[in-house]
N, CA, C and O atoms as CSV, one atom per row, in Angstrom:
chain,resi,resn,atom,element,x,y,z
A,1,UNK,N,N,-0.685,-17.430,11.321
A,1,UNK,CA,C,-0.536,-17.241,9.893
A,1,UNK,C,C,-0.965,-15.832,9.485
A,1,UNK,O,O,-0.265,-15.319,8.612
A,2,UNK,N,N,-1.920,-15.159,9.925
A,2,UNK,CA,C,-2.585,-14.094,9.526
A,2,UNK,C,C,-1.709,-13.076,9.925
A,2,UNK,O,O,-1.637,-12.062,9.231
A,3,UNK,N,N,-0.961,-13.203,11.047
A,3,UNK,CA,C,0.173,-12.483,11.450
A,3,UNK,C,C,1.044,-11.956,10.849
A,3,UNK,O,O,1.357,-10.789,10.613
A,4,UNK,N,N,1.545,-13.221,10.537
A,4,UNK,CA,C,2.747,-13.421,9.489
A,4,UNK,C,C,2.292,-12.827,7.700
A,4,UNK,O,O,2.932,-12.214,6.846
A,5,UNK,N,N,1.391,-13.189,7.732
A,5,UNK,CA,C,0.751,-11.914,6.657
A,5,UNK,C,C,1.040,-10.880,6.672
A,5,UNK,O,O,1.733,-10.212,5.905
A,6,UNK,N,N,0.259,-10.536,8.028
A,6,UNK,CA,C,-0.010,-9.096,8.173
A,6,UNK,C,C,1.337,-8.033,8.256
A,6,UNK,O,O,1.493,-6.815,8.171
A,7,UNK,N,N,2.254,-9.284,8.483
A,7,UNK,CA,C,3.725,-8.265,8.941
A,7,UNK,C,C,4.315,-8.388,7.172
A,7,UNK,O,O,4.987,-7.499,6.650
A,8,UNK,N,N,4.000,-9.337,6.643
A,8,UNK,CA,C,4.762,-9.184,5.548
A,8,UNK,C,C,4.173,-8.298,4.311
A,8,UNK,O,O,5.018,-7.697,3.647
A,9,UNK,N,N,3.074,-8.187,4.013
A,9,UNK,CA,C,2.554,-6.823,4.003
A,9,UNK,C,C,2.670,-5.448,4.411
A,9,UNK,O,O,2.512,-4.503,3.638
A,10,UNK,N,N,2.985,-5.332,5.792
A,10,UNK,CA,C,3.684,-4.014,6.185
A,10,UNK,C,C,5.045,-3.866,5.577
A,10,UNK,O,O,5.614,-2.922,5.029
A,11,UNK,N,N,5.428,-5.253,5.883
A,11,UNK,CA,C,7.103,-4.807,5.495
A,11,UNK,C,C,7.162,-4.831,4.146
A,11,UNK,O,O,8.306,-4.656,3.726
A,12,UNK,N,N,6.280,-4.996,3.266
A,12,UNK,CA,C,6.055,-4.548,1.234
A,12,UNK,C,C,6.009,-3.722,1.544
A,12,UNK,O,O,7.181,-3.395,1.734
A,13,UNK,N,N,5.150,-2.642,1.903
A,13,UNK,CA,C,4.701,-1.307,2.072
A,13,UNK,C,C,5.874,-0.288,2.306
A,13,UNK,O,O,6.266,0.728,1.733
A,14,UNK,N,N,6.301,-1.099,3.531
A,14,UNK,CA,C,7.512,-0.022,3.806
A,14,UNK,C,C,8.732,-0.128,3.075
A,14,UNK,O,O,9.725,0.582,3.239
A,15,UNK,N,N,8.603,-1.009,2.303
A,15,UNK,CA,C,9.804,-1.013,1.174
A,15,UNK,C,C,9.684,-0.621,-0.049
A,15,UNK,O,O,10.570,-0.401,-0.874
A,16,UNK,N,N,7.959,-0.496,-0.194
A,16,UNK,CA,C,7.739,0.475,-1.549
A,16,UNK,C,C,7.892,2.050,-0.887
A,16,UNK,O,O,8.200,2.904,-1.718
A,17,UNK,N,N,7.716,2.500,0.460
A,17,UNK,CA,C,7.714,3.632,0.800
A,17,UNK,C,C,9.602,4.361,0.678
A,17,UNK,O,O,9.892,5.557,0.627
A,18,UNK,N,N,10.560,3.199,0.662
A,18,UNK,CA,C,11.766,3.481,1.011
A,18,UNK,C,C,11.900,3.820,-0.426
A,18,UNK,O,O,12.887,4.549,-0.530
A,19,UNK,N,N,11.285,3.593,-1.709
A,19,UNK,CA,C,11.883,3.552,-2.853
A,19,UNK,C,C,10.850,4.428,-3.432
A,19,UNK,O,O,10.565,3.880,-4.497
A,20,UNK,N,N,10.109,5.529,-3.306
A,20,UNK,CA,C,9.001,6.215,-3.709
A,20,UNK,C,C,9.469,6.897,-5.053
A,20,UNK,O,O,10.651,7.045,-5.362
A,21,UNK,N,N,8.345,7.306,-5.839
A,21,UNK,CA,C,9.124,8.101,-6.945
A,21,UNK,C,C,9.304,9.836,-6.565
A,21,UNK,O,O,8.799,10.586,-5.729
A,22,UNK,N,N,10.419,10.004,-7.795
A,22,UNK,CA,C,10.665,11.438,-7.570
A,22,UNK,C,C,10.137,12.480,-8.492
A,22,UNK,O,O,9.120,11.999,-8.992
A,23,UNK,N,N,10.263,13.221,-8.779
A,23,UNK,CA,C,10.308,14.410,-9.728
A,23,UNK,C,C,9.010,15.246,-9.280
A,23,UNK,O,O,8.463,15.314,-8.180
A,24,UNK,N,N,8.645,15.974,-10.742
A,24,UNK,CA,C,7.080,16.920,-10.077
A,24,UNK,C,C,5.912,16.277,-10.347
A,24,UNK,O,O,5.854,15.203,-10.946
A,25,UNK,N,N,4.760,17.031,-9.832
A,25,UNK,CA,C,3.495,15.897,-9.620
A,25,UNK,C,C,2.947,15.322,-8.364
A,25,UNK,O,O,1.786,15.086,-8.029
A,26,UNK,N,N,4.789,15.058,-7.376
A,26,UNK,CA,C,4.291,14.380,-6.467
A,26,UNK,C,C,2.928,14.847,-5.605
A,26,UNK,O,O,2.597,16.022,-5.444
A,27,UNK,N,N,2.302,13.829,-5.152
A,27,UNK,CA,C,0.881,13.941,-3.866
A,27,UNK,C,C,1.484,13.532,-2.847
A,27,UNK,O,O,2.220,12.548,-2.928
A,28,UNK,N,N,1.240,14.406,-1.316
A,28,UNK,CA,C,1.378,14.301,-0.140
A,28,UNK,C,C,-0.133,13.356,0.416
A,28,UNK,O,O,-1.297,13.757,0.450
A,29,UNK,N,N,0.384,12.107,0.773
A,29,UNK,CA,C,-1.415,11.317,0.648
A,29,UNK,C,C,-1.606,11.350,2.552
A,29,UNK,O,O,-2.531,10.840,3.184
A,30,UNK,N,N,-0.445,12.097,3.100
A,30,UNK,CA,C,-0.862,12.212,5.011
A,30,UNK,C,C,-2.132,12.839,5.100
A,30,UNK,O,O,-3.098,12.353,5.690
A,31,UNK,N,N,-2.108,14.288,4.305
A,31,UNK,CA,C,-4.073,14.951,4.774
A,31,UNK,C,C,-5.225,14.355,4.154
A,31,UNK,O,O,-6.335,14.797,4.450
A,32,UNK,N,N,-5.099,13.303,3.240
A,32,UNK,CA,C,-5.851,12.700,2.884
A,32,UNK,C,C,-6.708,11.235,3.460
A,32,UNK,O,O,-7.757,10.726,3.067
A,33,UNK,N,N,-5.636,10.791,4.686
A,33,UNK,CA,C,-6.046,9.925,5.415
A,33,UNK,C,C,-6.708,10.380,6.352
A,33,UNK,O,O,-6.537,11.443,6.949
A,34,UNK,N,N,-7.813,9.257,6.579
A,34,UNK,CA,C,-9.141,10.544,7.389
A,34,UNK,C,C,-9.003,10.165,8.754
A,34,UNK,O,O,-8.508,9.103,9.132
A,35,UNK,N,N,-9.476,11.105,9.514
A,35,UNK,CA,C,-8.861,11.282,11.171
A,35,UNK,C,C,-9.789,10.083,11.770
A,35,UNK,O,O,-10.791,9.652,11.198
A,36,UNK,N,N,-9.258,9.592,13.091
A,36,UNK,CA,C,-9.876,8.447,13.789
A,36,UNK,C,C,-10.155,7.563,13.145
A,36,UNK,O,O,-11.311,7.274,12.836
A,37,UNK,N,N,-8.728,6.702,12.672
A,37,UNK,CA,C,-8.798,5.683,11.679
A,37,UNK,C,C,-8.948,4.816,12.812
A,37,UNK,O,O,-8.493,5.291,13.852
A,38,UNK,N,N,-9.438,3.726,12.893
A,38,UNK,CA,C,-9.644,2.216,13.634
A,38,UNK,C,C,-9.786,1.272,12.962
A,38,UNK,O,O,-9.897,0.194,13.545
A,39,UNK,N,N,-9.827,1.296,11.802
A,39,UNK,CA,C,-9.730,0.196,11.261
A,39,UNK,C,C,-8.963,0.095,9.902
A,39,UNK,O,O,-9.379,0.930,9.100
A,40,UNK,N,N,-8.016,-0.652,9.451
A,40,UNK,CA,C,-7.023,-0.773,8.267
A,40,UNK,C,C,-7.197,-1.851,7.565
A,40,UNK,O,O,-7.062,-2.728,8.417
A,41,UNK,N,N,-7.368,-2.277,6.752
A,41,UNK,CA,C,-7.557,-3.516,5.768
A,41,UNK,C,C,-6.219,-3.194,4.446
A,41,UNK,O,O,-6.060,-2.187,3.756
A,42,UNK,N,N,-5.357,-4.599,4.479
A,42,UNK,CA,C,-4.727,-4.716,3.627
A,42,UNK,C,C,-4.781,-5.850,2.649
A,42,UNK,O,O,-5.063,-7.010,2.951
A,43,UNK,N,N,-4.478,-5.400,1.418
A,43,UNK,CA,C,-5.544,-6.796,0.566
A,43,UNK,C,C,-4.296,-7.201,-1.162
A,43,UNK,O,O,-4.498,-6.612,-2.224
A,44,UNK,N,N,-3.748,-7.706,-1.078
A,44,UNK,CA,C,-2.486,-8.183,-1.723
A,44,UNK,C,C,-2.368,-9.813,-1.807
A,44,UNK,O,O,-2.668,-10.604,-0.912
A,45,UNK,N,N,-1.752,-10.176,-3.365
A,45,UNK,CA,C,-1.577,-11.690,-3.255
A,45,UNK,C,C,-2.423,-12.660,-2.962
A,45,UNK,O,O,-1.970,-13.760,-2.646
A,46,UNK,N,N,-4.013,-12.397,-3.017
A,46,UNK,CA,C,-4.712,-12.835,-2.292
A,46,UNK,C,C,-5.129,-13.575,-1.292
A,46,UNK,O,O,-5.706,-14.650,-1.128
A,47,UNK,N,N,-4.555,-12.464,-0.479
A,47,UNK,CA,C,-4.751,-12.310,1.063
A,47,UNK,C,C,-5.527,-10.791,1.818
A,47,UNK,O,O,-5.119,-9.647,1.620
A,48,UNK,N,N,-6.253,-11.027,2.354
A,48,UNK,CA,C,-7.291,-9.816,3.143
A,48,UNK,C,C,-6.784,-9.915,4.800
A,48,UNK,O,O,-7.230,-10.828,5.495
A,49,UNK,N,N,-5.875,-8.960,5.341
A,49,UNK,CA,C,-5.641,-8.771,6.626
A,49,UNK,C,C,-6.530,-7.495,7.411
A,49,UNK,O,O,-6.738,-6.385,6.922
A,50,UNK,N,N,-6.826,-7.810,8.288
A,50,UNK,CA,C,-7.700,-6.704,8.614
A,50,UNK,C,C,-6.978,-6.318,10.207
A,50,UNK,O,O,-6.706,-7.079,11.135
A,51,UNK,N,N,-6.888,-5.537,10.141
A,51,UNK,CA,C,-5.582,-4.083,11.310
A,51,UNK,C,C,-6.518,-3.546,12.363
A,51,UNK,O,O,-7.489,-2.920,11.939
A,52,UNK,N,N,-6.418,-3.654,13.352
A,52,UNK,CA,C,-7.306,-2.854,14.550
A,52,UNK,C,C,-6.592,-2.394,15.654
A,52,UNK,O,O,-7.064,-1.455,16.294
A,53,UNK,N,N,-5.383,-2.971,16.034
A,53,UNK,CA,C,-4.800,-2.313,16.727
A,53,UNK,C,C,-4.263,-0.956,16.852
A,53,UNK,O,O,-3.168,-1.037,16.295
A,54,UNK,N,N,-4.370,-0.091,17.152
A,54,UNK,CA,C,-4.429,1.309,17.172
A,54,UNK,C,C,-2.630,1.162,16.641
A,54,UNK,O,O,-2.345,1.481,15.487
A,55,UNK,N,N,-1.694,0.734,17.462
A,55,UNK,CA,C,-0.471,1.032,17.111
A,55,UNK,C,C,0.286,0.509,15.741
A,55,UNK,O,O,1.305,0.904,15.174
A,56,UNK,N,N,-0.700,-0.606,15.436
A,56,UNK,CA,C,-0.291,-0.915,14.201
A,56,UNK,C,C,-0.621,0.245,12.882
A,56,UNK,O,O,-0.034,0.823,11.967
A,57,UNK,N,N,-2.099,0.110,13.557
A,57,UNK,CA,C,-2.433,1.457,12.310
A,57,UNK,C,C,-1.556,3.150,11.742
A,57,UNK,O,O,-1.349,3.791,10.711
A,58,UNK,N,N,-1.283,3.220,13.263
A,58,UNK,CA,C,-0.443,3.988,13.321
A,58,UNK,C,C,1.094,4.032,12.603
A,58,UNK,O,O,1.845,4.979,12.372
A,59,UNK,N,N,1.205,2.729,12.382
A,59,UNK,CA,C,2.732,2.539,11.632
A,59,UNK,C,C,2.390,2.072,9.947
A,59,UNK,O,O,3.117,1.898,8.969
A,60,UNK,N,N,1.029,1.984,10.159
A,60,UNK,CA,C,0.604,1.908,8.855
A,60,UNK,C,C,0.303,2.919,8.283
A,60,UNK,O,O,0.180,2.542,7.118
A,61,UNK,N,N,0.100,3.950,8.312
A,61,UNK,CA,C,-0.305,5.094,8.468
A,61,UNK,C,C,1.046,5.802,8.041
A,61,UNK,O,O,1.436,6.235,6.957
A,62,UNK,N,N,1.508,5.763,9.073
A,62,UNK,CA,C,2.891,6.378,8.509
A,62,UNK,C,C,3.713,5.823,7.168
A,62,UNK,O,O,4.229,6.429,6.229
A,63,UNK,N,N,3.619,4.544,7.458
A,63,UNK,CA,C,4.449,4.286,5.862
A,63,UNK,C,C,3.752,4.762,4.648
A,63,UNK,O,O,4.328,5.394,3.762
A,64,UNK,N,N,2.119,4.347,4.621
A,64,UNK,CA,C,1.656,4.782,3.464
A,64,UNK,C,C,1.909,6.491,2.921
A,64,UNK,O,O,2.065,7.046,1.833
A,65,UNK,N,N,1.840,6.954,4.487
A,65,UNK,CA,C,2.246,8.909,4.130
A,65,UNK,C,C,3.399,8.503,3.349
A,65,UNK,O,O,3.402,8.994,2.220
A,66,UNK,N,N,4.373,7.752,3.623
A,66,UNK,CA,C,5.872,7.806,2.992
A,66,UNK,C,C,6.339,7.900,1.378
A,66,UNK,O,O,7.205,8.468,0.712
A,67,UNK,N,N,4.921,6.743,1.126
A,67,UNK,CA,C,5.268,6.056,-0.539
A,67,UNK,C,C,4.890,7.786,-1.264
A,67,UNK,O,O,4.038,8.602,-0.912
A,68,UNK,N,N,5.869,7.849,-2.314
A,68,UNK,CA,C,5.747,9.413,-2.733
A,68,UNK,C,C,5.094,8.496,-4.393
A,68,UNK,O,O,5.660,7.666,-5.105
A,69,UNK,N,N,3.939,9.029,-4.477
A,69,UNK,CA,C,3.164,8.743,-5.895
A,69,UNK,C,C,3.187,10.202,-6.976
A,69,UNK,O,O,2.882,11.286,-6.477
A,70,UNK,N,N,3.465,10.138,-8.061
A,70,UNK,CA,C,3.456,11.267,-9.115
A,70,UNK,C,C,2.131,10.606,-9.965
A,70,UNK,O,O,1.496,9.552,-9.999
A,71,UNK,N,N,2.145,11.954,-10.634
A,71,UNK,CA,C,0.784,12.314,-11.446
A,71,UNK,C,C,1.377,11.431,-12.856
A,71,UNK,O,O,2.474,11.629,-13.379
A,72,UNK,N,N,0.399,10.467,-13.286
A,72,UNK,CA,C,0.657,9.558,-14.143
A,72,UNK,C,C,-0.399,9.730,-15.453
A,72,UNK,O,O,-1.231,8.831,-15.578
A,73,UNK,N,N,-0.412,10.843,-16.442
A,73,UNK,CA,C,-1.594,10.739,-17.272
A,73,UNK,C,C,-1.986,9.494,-18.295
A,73,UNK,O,O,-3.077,9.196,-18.782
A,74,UNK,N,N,-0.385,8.743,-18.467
A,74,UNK,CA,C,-0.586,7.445,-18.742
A,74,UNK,C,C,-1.181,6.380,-18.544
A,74,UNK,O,O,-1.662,5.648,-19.409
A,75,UNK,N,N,-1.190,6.136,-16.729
A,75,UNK,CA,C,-1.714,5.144,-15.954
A,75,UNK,C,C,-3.364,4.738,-15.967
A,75,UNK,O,O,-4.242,5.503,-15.567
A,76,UNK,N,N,-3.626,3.251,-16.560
A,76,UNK,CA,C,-4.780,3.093,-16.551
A,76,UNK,C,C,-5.053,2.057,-15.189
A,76,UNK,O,O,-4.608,0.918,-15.047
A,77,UNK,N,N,-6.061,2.947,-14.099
A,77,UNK,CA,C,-6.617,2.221,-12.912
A,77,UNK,C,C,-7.016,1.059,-12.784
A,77,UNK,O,O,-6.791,0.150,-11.984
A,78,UNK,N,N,-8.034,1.271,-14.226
A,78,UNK,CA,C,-8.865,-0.023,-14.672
A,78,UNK,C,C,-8.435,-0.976,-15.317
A,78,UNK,O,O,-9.327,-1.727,-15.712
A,79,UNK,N,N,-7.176,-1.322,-15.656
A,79,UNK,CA,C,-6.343,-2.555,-16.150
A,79,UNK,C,C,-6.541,-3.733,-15.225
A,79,UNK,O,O,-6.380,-3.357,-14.064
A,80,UNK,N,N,-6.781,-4.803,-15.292
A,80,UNK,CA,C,-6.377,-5.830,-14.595
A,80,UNK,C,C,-5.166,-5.776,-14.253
A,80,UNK,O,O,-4.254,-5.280,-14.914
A,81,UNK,N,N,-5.088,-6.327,-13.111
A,81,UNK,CA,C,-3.667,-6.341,-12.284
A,81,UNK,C,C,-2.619,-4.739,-12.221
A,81,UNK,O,O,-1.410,-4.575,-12.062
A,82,UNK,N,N,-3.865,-3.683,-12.447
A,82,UNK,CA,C,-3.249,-2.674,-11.947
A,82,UNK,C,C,-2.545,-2.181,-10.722
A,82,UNK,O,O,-1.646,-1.348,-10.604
A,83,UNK,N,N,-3.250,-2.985,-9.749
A,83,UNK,CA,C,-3.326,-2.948,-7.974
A,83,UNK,C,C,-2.553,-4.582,-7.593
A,83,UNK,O,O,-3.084,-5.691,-7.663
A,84,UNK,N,N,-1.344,-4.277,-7.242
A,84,UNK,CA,C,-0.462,-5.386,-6.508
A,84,UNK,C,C,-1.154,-5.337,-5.184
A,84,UNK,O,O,-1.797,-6.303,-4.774
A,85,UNK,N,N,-1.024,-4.170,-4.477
A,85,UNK,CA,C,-1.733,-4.201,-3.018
A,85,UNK,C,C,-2.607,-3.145,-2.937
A,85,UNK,O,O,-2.495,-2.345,-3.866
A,86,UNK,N,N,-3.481,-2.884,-2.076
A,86,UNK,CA,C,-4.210,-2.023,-1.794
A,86,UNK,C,C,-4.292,-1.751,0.240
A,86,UNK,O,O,-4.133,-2.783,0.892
A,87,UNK,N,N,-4.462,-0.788,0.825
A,87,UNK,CA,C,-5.123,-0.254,2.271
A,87,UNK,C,C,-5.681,0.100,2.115
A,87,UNK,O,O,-5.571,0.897,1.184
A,88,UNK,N,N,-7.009,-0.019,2.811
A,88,UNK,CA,C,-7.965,0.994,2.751
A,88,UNK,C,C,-8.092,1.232,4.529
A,88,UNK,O,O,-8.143,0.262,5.286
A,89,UNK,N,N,-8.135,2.768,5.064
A,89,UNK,CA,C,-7.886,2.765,6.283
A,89,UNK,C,C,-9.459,3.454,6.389
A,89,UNK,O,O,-9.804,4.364,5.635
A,90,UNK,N,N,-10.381,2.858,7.476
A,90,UNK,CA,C,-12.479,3.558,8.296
A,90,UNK,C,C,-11.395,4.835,9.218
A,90,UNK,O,O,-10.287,4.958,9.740
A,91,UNK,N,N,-12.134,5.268,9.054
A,91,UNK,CA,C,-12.245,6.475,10.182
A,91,UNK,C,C,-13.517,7.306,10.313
A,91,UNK,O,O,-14.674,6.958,10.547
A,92,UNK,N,N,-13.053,8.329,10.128
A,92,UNK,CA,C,-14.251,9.266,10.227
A,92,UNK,C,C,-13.916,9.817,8.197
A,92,UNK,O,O,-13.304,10.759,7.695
A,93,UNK,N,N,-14.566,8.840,7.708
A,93,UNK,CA,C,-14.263,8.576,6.121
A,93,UNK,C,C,-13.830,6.946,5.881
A,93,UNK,O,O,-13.932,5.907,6.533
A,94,UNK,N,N,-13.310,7.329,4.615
A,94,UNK,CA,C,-12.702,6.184,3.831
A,94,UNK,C,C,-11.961,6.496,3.042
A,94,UNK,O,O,-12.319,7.386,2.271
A,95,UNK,N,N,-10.855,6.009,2.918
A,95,UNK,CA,C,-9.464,6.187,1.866
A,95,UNK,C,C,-8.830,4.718,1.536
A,95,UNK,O,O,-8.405,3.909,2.361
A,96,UNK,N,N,-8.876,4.588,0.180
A,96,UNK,CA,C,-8.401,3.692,-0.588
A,96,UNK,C,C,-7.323,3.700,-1.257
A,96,UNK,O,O,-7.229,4.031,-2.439
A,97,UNK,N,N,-6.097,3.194,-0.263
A,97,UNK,CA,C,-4.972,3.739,-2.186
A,97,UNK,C,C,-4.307,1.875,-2.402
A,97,UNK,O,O,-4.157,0.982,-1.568
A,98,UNK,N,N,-4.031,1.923,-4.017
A,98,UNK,CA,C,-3.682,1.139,-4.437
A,98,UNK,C,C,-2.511,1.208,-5.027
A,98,UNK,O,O,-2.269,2.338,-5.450
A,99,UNK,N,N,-1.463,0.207,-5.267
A,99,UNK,CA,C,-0.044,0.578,-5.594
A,99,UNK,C,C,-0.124,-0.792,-6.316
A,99,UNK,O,O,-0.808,-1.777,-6.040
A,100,UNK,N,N,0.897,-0.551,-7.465
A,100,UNK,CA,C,1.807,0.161,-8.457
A,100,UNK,C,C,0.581,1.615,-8.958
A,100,UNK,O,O,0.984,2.642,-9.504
A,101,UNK,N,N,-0.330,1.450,-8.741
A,101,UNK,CA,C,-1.393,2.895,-9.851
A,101,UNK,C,C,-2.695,3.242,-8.662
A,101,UNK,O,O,-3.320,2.394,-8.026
A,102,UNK,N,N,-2.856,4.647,-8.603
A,102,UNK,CA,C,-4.049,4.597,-7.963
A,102,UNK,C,C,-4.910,5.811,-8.349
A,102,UNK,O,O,-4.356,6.508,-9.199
A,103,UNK,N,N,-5.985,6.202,-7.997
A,103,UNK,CA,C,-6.551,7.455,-8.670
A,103,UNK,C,C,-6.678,8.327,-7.450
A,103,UNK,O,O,-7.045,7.534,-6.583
A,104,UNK,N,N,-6.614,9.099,-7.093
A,104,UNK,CA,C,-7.050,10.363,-5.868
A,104,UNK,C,C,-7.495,11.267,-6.931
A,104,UNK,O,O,-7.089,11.105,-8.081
A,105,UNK,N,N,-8.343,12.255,-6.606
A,105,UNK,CA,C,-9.111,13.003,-6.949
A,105,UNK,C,C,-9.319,13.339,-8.299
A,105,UNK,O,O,-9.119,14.421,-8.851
A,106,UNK,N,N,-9.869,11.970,-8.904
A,106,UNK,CA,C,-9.840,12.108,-10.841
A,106,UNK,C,C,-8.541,12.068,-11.256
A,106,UNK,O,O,-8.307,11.922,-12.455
A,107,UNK,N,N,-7.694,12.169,-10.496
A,107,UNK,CA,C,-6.335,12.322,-11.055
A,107,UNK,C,C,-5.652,10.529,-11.194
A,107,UNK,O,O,-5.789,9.793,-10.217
A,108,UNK,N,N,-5.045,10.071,-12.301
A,108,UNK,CA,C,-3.841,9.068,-11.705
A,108,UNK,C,C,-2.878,9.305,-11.174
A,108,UNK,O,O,-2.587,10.497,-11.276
A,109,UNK,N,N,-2.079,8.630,-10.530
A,109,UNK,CA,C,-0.935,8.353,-9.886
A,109,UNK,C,C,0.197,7.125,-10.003
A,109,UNK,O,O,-0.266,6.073,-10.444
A,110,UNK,N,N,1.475,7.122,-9.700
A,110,UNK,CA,C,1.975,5.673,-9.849
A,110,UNK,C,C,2.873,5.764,-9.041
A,110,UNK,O,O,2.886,6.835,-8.434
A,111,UNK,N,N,3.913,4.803,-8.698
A,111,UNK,CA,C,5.071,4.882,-8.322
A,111,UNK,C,C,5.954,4.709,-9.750
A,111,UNK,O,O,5.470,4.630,-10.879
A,112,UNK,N,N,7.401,4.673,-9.385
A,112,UNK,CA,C,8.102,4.266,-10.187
A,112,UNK,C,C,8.095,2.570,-10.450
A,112,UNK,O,O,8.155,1.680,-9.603
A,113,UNK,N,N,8.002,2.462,-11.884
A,113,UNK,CA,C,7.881,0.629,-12.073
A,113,UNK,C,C,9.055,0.562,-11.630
A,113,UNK,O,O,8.690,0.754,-10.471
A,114,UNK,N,N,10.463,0.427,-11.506
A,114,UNK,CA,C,11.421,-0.315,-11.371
A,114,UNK,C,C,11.097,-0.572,-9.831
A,114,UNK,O,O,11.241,-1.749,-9.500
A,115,UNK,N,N,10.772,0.123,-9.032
A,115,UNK,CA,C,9.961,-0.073,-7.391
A,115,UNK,C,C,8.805,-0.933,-7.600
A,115,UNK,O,O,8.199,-1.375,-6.624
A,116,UNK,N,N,8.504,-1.164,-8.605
A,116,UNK,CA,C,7.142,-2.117,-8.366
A,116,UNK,C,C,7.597,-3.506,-8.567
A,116,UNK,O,O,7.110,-4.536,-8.103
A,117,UNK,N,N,8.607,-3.353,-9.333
A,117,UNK,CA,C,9.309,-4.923,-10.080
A,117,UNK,C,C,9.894,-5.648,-8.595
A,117,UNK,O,O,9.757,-6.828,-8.273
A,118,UNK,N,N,10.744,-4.303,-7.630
A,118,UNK,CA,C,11.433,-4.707,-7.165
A,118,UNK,C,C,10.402,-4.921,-5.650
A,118,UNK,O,O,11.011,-5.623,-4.843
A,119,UNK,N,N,9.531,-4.637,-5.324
A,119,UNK,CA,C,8.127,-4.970,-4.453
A,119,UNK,C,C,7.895,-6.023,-4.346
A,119,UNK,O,O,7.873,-6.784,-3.379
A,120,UNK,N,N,7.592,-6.193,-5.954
A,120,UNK,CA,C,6.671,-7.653,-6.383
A,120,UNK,C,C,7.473,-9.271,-6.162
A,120,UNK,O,O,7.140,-10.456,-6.171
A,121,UNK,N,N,8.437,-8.632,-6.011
A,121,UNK,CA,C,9.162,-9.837,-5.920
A,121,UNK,C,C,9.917,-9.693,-4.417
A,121,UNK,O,O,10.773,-10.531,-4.137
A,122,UNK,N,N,9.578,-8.568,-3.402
A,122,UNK,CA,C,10.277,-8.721,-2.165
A,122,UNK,C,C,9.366,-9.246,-1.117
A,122,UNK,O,O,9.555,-9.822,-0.046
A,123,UNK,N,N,7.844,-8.685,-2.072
A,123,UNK,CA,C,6.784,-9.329,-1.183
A,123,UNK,C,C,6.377,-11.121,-1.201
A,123,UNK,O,O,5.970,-11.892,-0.333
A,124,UNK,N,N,6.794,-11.299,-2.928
A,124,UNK,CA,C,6.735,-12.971,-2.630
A,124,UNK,C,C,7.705,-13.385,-2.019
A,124,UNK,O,O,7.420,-14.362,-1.327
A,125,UNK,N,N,9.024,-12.988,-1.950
A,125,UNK,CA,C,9.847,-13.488,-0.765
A,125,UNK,C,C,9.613,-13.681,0.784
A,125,UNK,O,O,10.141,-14.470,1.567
A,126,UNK,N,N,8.226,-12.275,1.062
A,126,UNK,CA,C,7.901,-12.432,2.338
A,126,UNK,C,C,6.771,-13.646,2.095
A,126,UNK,O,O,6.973,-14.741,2.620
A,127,UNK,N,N,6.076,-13.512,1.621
A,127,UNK,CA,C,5.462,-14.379,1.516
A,127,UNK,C,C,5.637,-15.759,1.875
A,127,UNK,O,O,5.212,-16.244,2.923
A,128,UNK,N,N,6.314,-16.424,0.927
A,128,UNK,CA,C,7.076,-17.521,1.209
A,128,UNK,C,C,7.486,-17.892,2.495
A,128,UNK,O,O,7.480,-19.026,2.975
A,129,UNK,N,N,7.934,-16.576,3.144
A,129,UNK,CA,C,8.324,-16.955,4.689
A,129,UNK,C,C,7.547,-17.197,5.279
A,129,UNK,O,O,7.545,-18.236,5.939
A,130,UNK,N,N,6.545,-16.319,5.284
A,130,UNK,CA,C,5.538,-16.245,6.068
A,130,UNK,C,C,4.636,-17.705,5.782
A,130,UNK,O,O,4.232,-18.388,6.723
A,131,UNK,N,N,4.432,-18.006,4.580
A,131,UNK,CA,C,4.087,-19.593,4.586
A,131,UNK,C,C,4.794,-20.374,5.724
A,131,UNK,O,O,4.311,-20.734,6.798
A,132,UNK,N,N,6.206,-20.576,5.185
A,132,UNK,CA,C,7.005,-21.528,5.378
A,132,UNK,C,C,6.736,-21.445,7.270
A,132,UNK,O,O,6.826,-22.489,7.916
A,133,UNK,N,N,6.425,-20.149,7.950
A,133,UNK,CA,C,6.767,-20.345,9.046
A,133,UNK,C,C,5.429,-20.255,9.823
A,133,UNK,O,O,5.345,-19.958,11.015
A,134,UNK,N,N,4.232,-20.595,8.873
A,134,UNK,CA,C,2.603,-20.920,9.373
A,134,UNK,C,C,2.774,-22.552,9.417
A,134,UNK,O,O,1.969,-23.234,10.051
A,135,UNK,N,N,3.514,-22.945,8.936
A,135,UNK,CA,C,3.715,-24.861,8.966
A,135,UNK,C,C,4.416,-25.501,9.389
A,135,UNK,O,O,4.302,-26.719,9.250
């Protein structure tokens, strides 16, 4: 079951990464992930998967570089249900980002909502599977 989580979670991720937003603002969040990551925690839908395999991280890693976030002076962090999912990847540091909104350096960030609408509802589809195929 935790599996089946864990993959359907990646595969949200990489489908918010396929649909990132555009224009100016954007943040490059690759130098911000801190070196000798070993450990990944993904935390969505309430569910907490926790990542150790080096090669997974690694593909986790990469998608999150992917999702392109712009500077949002609108976006409030602190809203309830601001954060659909969150990673936070240990290394030599800690980095937290959260999607649909996240903050890096005092600054907000977002994706595009029509990518979040269309997330939110690709991830309960995984979901569902991933139930359906823990039973």
């Amino acid at each position: 079951m935790k599996k089946a989580a864990a993959a359907a979670m990646l595969l949200a991720l990489m489908f918010l990464s396929a649909c990132g937003a555009q224009g100016e603002g954007e943040i490059d969040i690759a130098p911000l992930v801190p070196e000798n990551v070993t450990r990944a925690e993904l935390r969505g839908h309430g569910e907490t998967v926790i990542i150790e395999d080096a090669g997974e991280i690694a593909a986790l890693i990469g998608t999150a570089a992917g999702i392109e976030l712009r500077r949002d002076g609108e976006a409030d962090v602190s809203e309830p249900g601001a954060a659909s999912v969150s990673v936070t990847f240990y290394g030599e540091g800690e980095l937290t980002l959260t999607f649909p909104v996240c903050s890096l350096g005092g600054e907000a960030y977002s994706a595009a909502p029509e990518c979040i609408e269309e997330f939110d509802s690709y991830f309960g589809a995984m979901e569902r599977q991933a139930l359906t195929e823990g039973t």
